[in-house]
C-alpha positions as semicolon CSV with decimal commas, in nm:
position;residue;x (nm);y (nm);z (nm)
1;X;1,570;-4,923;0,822
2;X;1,824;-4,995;1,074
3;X;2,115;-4,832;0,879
4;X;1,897;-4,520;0,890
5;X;1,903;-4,517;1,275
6;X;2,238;-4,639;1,289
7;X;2,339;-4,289;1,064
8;X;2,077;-4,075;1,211
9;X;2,254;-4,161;1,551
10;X;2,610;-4,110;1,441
11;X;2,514;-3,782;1,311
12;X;2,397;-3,704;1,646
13;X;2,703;-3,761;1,777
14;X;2,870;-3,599;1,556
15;X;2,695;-3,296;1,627
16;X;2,694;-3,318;1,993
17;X;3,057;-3,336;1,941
18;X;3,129;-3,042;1,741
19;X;2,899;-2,798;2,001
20;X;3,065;-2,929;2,313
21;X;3,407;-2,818;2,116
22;X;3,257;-2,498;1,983
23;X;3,174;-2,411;2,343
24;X;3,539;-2,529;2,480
25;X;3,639;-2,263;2,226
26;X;3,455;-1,974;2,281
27;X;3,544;-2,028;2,696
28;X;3,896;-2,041;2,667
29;X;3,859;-1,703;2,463
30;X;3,665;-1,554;2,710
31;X;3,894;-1,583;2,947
32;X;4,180;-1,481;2,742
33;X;4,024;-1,175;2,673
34;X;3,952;-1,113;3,058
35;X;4,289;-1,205;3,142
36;X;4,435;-0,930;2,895
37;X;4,595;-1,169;2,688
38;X;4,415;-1,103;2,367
39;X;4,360;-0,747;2,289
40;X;4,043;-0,605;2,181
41;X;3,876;-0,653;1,914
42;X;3,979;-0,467;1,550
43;X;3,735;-0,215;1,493
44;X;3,578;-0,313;1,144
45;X;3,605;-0,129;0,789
46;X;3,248;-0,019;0,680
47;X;3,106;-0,294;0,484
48;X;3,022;-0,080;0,157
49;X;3,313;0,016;-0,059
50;X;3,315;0,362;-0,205
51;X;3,176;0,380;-0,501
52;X;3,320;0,645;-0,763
53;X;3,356;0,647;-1,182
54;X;3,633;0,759;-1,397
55;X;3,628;1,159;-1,247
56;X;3,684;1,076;-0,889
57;X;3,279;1,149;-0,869
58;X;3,001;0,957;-0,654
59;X;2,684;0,954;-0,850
60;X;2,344;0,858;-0,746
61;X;1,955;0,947;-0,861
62;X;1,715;1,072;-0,617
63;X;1,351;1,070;-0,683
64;X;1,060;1,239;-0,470
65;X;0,712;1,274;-0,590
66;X;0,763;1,297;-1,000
67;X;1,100;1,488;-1,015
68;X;1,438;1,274;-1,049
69;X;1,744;1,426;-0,974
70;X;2,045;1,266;-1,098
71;X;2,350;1,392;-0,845
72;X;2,742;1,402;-0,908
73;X;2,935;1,454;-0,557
74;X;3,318;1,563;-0,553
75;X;3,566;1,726;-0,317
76;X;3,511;2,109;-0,339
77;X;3,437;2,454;-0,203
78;X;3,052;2,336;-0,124
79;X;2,922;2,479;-0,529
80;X;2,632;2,310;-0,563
81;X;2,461;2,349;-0,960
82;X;2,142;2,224;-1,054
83;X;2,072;2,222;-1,436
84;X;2,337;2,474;-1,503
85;X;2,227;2,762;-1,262
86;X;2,352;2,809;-0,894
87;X;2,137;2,661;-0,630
88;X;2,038;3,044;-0,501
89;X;1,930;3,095;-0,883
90;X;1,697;2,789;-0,933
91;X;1,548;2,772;-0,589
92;X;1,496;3,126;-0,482
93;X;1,332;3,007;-0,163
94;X;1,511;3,021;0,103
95;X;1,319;2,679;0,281
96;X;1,410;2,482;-0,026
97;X;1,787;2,568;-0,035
98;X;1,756;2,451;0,333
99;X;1,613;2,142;0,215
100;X;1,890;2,065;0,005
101;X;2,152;2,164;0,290
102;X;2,017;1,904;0,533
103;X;2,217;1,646;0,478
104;X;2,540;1,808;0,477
105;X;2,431;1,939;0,843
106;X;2,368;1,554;0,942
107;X;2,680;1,480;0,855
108;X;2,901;1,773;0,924
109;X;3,014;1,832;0,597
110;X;2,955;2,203;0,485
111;X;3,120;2,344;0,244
112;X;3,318;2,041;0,140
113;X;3,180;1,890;-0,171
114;X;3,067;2,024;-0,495
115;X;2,755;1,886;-0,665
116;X;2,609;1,893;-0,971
117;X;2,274;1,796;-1,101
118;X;2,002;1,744;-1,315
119;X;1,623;1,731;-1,229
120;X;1,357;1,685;-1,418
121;X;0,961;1,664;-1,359
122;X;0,755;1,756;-1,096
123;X;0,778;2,069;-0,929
124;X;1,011;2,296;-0,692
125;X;0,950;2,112;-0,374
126;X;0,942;1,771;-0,543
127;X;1,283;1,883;-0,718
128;X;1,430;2,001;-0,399
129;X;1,295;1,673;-0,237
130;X;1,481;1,477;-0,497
131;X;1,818;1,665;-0,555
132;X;1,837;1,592;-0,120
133;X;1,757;1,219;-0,181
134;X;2,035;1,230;-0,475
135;X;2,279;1,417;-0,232
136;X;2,240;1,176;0,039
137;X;2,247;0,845;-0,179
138;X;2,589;1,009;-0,337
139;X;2,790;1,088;-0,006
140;X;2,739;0,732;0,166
141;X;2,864;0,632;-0,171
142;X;3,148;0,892;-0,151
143;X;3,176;0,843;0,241
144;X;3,058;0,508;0,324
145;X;3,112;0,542;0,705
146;X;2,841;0,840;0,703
147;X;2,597;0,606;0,603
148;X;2,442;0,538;0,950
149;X;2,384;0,929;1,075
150;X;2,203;0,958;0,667
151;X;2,005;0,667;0,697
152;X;1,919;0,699;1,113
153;X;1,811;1,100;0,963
154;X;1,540;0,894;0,704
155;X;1,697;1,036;0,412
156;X;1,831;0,739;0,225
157;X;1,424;0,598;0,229
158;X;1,301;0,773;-0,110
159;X;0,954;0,973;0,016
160;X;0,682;0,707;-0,141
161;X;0,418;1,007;-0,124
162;X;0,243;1,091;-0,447
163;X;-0,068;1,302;-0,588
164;X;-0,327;1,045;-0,632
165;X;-0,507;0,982;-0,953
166;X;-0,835;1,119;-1,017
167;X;-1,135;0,881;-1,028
168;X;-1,435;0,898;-1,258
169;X;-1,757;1,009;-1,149
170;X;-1,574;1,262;-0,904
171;X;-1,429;1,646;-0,977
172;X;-1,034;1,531;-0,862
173;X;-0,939;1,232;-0,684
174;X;-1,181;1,234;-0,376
175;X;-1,393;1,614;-0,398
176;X;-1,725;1,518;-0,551
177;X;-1,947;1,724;-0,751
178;X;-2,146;1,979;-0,656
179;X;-2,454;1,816;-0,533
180;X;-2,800;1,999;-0,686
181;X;-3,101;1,895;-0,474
182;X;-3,331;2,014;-0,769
């Protein structure tokens, strides 16, 4: 029992002594760095590398409601294809082409990357929904340092909104039946 103490208490000091020398250290490099003698600090490289296959591509899925989008990003004129047909051919609204164009407003980046993609499921606004979640997944791969202005915009968080499923004993998932007092 007494060797326990005895250890416990050397530990202690051994602790005691490290923080008092951890402290010592971070002083004198304070004032260093007030004196001028250190310069400042190196900004950092962005944590995440870039992330590209064989073609020089960035590739990510997007999903949104029940369409998935799968999304190839590369260096271009700003072309952007989905399933083979220009994006002014497959969404022929105007507010959906906007919703595909978001992210390259965030970021500042029109008109310099081609994309291509395939979506399945779901319909036009879910598509559109999930080609922008693809897009913006695929240029913080491409780009990692425009990660922060994608993700502070909430379009790296996939939409979690879905129809609901329809319950028995009512006409769709909440409307009930007609009710017949006689």
């Amino acid at each position: 029992m007494s060797d326990n103490r005895q250890s416990l208490s050397d530990l202690g000091a051994a602790l005691q002594q490290q923080r008092e020398t951890a402290v010592e250290q971070a002083d004198t490099t304070a004032e260093a760095y007030l004196a001028g003698d250190v310069q400042e600090p190196v900004q950092r490289a962005p944590l995440r590398a870039q992330e590209l296959d064989k073609y020089g591509r960035a590739y990510a899925t997007g999903r949104r409601k029940d369409a998935v989008a799968r999304v190839w990003l590369k260096p271009g004129s700003g072309k952007i294809t989905i399933n083979g047909r220009d994006q002014e051919v497959y969404f022929a609204r105007p507010t959906l082409r906007l919703v595909i164009n978001q992210v390259f407003g965030i970021t500042e980046r029109e008109g310099q990357y081609d994309v291509i993609c395939t979506v399945k499921g779901g319909g036009l606004s879910g598509q559109a929904g999930a080609v922008k979640h693809g897009i913006s997944q695929a240029i913080t791969r491409y780009e990692p340092a425009l990660r922060a202005p994608v993700k502070a915009a909430g379009f790296l968080t996939r939409d979690p909104r879905v129809v609901e499923r329809k319950k028995y004993g009512r006409a769709k998932a909440r409307r009930s039946f007609q009710f017949s007092k006689r």
